[in-house]
C-alpha positions in Angstrom: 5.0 -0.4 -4.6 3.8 1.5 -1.8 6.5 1.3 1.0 4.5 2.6 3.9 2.0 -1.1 3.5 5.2 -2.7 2.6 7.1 -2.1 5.7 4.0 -2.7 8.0 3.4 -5.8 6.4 7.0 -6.6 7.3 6.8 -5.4 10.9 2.9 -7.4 10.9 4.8 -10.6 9.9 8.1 -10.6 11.6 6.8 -9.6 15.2 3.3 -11.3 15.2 1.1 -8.3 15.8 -2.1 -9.3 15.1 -3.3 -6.4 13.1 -2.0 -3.8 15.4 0.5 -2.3 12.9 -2.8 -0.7 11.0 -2.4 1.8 14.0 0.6 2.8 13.0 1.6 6.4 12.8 5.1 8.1 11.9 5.5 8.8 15.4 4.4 5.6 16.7 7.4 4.3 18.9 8.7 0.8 17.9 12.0 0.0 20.2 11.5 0.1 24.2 7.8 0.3 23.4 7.0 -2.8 21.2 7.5 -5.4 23.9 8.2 -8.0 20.6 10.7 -6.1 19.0 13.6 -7.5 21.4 17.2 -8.0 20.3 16.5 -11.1 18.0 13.4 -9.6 16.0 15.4 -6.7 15.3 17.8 -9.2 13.4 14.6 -11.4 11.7 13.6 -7.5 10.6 16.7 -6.3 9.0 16.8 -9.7 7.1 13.0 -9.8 6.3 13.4 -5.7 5.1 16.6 -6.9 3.2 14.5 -9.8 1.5 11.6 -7.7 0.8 12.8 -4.6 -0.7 16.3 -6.5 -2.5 18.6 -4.3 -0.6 21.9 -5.1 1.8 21.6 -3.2 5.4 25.4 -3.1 6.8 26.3 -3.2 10.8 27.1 0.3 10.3 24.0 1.9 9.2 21.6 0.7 11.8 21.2 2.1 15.5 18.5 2.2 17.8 17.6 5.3 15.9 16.3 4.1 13.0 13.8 1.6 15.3 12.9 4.4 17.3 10.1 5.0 15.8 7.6 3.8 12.6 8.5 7.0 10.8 12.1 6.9 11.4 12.2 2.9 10.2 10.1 4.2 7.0 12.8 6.9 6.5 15.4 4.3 6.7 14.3 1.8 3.8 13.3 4.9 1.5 16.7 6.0 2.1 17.9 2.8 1.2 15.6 2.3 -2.2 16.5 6.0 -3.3 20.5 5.1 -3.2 
């Protein structure tokens, strides 16, 4: 499984970007700079992350870190698929 593709494909579906996750760098910024990612996409994309990649994300692991940017969400779910 290649996570990187994975976890666009995720971000592609859940905030309706039309293609313009295949820009996407590591240092891409996601919160404050994604104008869909508001409050109630970050939800749809915890569960839709959850659902994809057969983990559990608890209230306590996530901050606005971790959406901060592509690179730090990518860090996040390989974190979570290496515990």
């Amino acid at each position: 499984m290649d996570i990187k593709n994975e976890v666009l494909s995720v971000l592609e579906e859940v905030l309706s970007l039309k293609g313009r996750s295949s820009q996407f760098t590591p240092n891409t910024p996601l919160l404050g700079a994604i104008p869909e990612l508001d409050s109630m996409a970050v939800v749809a994309l915890i569960t839709s992350l959850e659902e994809r990649f057969g983990f559990i994300i608890d209230d306590d692991e996530i901050d606005g870190t971790v959406f901060a940017t592509f690179g730090a969400l990518l860090s996040f779910v390989q974190g979570k698929l290496d515990s």
